[in-house]
Every structure is written in C-alpha cells, then in structure tokens.
N, C-alpha and C positions, 0 to 999 in steps of 0.2 A: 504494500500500500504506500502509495507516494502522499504523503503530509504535504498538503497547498501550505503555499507562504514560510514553508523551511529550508526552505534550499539552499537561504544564504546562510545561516544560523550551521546547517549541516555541513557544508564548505567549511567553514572556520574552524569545526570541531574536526573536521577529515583533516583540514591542514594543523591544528595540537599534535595530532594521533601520529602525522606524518612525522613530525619534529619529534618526536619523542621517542619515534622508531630509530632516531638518529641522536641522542642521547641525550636531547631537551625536555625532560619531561615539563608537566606544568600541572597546576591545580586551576582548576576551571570551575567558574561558581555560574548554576545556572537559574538567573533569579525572573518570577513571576507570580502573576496572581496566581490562588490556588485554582486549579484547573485547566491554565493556559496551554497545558502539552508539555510540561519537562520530562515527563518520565516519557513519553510520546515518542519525543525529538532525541534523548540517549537509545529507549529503544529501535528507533529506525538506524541510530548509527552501529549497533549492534550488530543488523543487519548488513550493514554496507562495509565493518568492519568482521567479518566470517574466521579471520585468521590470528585474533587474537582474543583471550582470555577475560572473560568478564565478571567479576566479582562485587556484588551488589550488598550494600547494608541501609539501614533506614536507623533513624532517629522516633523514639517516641512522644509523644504531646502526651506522658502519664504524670500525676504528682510526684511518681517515686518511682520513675523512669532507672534502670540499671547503670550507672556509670560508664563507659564507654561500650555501649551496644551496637555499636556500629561494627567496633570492631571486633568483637564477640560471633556477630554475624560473618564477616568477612574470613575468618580463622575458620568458622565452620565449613566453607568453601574450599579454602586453598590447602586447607587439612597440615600434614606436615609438622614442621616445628612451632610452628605459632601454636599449632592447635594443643599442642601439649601445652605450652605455656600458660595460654590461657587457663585449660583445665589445672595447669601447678598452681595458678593464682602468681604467677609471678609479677615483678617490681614493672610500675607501666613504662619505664624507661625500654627497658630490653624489651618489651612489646612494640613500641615503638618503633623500634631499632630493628626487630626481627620481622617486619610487615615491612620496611624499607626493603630489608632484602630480599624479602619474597618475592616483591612487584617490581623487581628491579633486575630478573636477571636479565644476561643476554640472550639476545638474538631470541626474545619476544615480544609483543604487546603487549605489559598489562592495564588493564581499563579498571579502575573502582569508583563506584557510583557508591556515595552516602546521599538518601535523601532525606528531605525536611531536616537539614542544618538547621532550621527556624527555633525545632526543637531541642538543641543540641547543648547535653549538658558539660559542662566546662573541661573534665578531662578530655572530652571528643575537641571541643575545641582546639584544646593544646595540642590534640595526636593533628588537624588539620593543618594548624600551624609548624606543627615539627617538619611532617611532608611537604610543604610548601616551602619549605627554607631550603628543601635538600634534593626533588627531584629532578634539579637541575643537573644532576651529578650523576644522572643513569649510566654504568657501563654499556658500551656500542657494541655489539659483535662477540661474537666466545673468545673466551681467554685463557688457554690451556694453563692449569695448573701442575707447577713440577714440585721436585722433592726439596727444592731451596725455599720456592713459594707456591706454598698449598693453595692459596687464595686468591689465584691470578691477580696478583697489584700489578699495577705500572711501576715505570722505573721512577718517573713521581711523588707515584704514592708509596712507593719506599721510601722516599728522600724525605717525604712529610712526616712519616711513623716515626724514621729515624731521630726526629727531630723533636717530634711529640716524647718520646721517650729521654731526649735528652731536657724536657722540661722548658723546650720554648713557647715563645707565645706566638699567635698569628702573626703579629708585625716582627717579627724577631725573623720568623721563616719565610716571609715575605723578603724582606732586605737581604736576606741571604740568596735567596733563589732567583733576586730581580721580577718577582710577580707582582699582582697585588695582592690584598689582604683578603677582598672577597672570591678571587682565586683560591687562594688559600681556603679557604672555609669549604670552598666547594671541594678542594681534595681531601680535607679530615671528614667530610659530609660521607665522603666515599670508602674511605679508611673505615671509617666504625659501622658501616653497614656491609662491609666484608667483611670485617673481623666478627661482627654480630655483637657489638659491644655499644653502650647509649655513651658512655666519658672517654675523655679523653688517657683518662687513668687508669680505666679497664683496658684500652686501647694499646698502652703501652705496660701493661702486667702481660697482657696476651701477646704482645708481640714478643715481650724476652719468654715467655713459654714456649713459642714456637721458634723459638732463633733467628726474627724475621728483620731485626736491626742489629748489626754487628756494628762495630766502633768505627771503622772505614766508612761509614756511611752516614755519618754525623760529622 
C-alpha cells in the first residue's frame, strides 16, 4: 500500500537508513498529532527497507509504567546478551552499552523504533540520549578479529584505549593525535561498545585483561 503525501517524509528516512549503512547512524524523532500515521510511515519503510533488522518497543501512558520498557521490549527481540542482562537485572549502564552493541554490528541495518516517547519515563530518556551521542560511531563493514585483537579495533581505537588507560582526558588525546575532541568522543563512543563496557575505567581494567594496550602504544 502506497501512503499518499509520504513520499517525501519516506525519502529522508530511506536517505538516514542509507547513511547509517555507511556508519552515520542517527536518532530520528518522528513527531505528530496522535493518529497522523507515524507508526504508518516507519511501517511502510519497513517494507521498503526488507534487508534489515527491525526491533520495535513502545513506551506506556501507565501511573507506574516499568522503568525503561522500551528496552525490556527491544532485548526481548534481539535475545542474546542483552536479554540475559536484563533478566540478571543488571547496572542500566552496561545495558546501555550492551544494546549499542547489539544494533551496531557490521555489515547490517539495525532499525529500532520506540514509540510514544511522549510517555517516556526518564531512565528511557537517558538510554535515548546515550544513543544519540554515540550512533554516530557505527563500525562500517566486518572487521576480522585476531589473537592480538579479539574485538576488531582500529588502529585508532587502539591508540584511544591506549591512552584511556594511560589516564588521559579527551583534550589531552586530542592534542596528541592532532584530532579534535569531539572526534575523540566519537572513538571512546566506539571503544566501550566493543569492549561492552559503559566507563571509561571498565574500559581500561578490560583492556589490560585482555593485553589490548601494551606501553608502545601510549
């Protein structure tokens, strides 16, 4: 069924999906009166998007709505690690952090639809916000993992870890690398959703676990 008067709406969400296939992700708010067709206009892109991965949650209008049920629902879908997590009741940091990764591998789509934000109670918020700061930073393409680096980094985000580890700060690794700072953010964004870690300081406990910053690299 072709939805009259979405075309161009559908367009711009085909061009998101596009970018994002190429490692822009983005948080897309899709706002109108109640009944205007948003669930309409994600479901026909559903359709026109057949090759990627669609995980859906919704928000409750209850007095005592569950605390991030969004993403309760969304874990229920993509099963896996998150979904243990949730069921351990784990810290909502590494929740966080572990639904970054999930919807973030390579060489997929992933699509996640929360609806009725309207309802949305404040730790959902925060999880919206977390992901908005950071899907910028999707890896592009597979990234063979070896026995030096289990976790396919870049030669980069080596250089970041190294550095997180050795206790600097964004502008410290900034002036060193010649980037900027919100470069910078966007590689530790990427650093701790491959290590599967929400700090910077798990970040770098996990990296000398796995011998992933050696002194040469600082």
């Amino acid at each position: 069924m072709d939805l009259l008067e979405r075309r161009s709406p559908l367009a711009e969400l085909a061009r998101y999906a596009q970018e994002a296939r190429e490692g822009q992700g983005r948080l897309v708010l899709l706002a109108g009166e109640a009944g205007v067709g948003k669930t309409a206009l994600a479901e026909q892109l559903q359709r026109e998007l057949p090759g990627a991965r669609w995980s859906w949650g919704a928000c409750d209008g209850l007095f005592t709505s569950q605390p991030l049920g969004p993403l309760f629902d969304l874990a229920s879908q993509l099963d896996g690690e998150l979904a243990g997590l949730c069921r351990a009741g784990s810290a909502r940091e590494l929740l966080f952090a572990t639904l970054l990764r999930q919807i973030s591998e390579p060489a997929r789509l992933d699509v996640v639809v929360v609806e009725d934000v309207h309802w949305a109670d404040e730790a959902t918020v925060d999880l919206l916000r977390f992901l908005g700061r950071r899907l910028r930073s999707i890896p592009v393409g597979p990234r063979a993992a070896t026995r030096t680096d289990p976790l396919g980094l870049t030669r980069r985000e080596r250089e970041v870890l190294a550095m997180i580890c050795a206790g600097q700060a964004n502008e410290e690794i900034a002036a060193r690398l010649f980037i900027s700072a919100k470069t910078v953010d966007h590689h530790v964004s990427a650093v701790l959703a491959k290590l599967g870690v929400p700090t910077r300081t798990a970040a770098a406990s996990q990296a000398r676990r796995l011998g992933l910053a050696s002194p040469a690299e600082i």
